[in-house]
VOGU-3710 file (C-alpha; in Angstrom, 3 decimals, decimal comma):
1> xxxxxxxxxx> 112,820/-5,325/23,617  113,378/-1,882/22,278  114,695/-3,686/18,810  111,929/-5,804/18,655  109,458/-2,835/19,096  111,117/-0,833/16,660  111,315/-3,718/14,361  107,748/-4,002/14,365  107,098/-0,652/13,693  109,133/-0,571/10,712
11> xxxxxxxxxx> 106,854/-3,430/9,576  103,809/-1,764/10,630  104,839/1,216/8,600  106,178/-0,639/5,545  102,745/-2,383/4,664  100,829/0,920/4,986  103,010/2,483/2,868  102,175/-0,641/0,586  98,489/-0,641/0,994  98,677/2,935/-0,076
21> xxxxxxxxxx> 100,409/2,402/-2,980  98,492/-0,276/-3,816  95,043/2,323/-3,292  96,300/4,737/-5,396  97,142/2,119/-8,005  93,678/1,283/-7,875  92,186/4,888/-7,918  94,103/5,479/-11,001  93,041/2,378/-13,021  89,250/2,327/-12,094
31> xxxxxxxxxx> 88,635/6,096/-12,270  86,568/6,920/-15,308  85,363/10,103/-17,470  82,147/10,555/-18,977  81,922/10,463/-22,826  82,150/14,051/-23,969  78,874/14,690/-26,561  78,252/17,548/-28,536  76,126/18,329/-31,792  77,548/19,479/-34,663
41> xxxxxxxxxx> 74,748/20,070/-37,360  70,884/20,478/-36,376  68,463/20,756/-39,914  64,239/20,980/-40,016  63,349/21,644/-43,084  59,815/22,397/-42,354  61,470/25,345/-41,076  62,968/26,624/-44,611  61,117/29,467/-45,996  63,102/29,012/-49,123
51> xxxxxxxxxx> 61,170/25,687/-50,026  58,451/25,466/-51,845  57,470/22,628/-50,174  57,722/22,736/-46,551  56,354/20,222/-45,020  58,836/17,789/-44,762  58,897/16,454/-41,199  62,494/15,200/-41,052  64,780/16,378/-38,764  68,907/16,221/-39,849
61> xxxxxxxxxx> 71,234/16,518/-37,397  75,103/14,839/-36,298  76,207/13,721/-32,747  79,758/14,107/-31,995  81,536/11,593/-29,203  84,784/11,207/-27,860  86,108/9,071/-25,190  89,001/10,999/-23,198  89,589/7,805/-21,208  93,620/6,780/-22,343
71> xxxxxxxxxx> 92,880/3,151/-21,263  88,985/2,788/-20,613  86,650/2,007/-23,697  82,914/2,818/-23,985  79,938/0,732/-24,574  77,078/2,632/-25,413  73,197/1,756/-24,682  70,535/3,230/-27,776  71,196/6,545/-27,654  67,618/8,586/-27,390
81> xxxxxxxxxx> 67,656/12,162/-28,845  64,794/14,351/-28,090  63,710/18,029/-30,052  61,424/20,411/-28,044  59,950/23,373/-29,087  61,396/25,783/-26,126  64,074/25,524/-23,887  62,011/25,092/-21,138  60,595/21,448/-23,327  56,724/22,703/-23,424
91> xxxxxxxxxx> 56,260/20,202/-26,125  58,135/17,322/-28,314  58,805/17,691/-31,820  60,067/14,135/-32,129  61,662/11,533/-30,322  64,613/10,191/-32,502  66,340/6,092/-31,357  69,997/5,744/-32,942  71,674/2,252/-32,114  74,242/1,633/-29,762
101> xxxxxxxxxx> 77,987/1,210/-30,093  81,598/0,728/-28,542  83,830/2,906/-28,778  87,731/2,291/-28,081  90,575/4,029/-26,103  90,794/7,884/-26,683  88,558/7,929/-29,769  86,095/9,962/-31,595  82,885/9,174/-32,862  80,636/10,863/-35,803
111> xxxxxxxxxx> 77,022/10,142/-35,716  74,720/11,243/-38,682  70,969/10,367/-38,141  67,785/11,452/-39,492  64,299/11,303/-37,589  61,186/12,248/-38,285  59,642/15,103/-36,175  55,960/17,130/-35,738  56,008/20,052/-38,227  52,998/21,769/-36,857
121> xxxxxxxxxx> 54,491/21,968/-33,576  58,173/23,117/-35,069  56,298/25,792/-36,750  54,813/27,470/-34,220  58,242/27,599/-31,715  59,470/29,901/-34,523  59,267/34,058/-34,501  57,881/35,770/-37,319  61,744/36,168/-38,867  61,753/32,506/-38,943
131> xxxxxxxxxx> 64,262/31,973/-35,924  63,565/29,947/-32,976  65,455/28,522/-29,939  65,144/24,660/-29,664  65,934/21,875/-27,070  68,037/19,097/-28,241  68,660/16,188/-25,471  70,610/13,208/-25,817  69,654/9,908/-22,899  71,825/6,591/-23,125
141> xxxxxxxxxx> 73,500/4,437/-20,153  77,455/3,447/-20,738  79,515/0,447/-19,167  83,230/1,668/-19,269  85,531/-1,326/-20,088  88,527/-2,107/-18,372  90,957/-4,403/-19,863  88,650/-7,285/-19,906  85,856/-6,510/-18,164  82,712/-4,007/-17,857
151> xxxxxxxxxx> 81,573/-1,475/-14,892  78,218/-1,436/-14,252  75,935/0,974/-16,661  75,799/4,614/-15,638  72,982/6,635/-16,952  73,756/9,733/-19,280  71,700/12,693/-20,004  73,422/15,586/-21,504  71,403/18,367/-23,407  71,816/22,581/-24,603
161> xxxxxxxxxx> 69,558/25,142/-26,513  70,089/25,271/-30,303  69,116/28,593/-32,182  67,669/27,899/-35,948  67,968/30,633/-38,775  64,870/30,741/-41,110  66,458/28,070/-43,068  66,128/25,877/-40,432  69,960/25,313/-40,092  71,662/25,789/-36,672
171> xxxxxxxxxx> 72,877/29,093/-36,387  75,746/28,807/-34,556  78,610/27,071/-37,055  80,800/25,394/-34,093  79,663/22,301/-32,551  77,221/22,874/-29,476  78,844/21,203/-26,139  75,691/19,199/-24,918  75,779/19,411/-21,067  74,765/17,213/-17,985
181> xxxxxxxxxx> 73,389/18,642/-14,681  74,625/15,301/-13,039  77,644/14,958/-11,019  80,888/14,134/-13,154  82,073/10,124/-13,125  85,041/9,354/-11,030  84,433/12,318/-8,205  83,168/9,654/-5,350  86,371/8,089/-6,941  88,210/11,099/-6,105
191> xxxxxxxxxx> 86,650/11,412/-2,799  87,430/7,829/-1,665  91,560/8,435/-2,776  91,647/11,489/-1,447  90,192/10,001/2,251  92,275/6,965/1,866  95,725/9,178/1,180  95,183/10,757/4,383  94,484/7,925/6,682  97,637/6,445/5,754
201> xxxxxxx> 99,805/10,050/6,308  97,924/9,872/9,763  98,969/6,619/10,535  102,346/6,984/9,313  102,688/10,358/11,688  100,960/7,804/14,494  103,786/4,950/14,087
//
């Protein structure tokens, strides 16, 4: 009797041990990282007091994107990039669509684009040296792709404050980290490993 009780316990023990391995082998391969974004170059020249002409409503500027996921790739929705005047987005200066892409394993991503934006309302976000502090947010949805198949689409808005010189060039020469109030991808990940390592040391103390 006493074998056969032991013997069973063993077994007991053996396949939680197993289904925890095989949890953690699963927490590893489906946890995911959001896309890092940041801008690089921001230009209005309807901003450039050394024009003669300055009422050209374009507005110049280059997304940077990397994937830090070693064995995830990224399919990105449109991405939507939006200028405001302040910081605090009182008004749009223009509403810029760029086209979606994929992007592999642990790669980066350089995205020139040009929109066009609302010079009267650029103007008048500026100080009378010519400097002004802009908003610049970035919207899109990603499906992460693992091995063969996609994860549902997550929604991604990331955004930071951009000072302009009276050129209307970005003052600040290192690319701007665009940041996301949401919760990081892969923490209810981390959450659900964390509770599921500790039911099985519980049961394995138990048996």
């Amino acid at each position: 009797m006493s074998d056969s009780g032991g013997g069973c316990c063993r077994c007991c023990c053996s396949f939680i041990f197993t289904l925890g391995l095989t949890a953690l082998f699963m927490w590893l391969s489906l946890r995911t990282s959001n896309p890092k974004c940041s801008l690089q170059t921001l230009y209005l020249p309807s901003l450039n007091r050394t024009l003669n002409d300055s009422n050209d409503p374009a507005i110049n500027f280059t997304l940077k994107l990397d994937n830090p996921n070693k064995d995830k790739g990224i399919k990105y929705d449109p991405l939507y990039v939006t200028v405001y005047d302040f910081p605090n987005r009182s008004h749009v200066i223009g509403n810029i669509s760029m086209p979606g892409f994929y992007q592999g394993h642990k790669k980066k991503a350089t995205k020139p684009h040009q929109g066009t934006g609302n010079t009267s309302v650029a103007l008048k976000a500026v100080a009378e040296n010519g400097t002004g502090i802009f908003r610049v947010d970035v919207a899109t949805s990603v499906k992460f792709k693992i091995m063969f198949w996609y994860t549902k689409k997550h929604k991604i808005r990331v955004g930071a404050d951009v000072m302009v010189n009276a050129s209307g060039v970005k003052v600040n020469p290192k690319r701007i980290k665009l940041k996301s109030m949401a919760p990081k991808m892969g923490s209810f990940c981390v959450v659900v490993g964390a509770s599921v390592n500790f039911l099985i040391f519980t049961l394995l103390n138990f048996w």
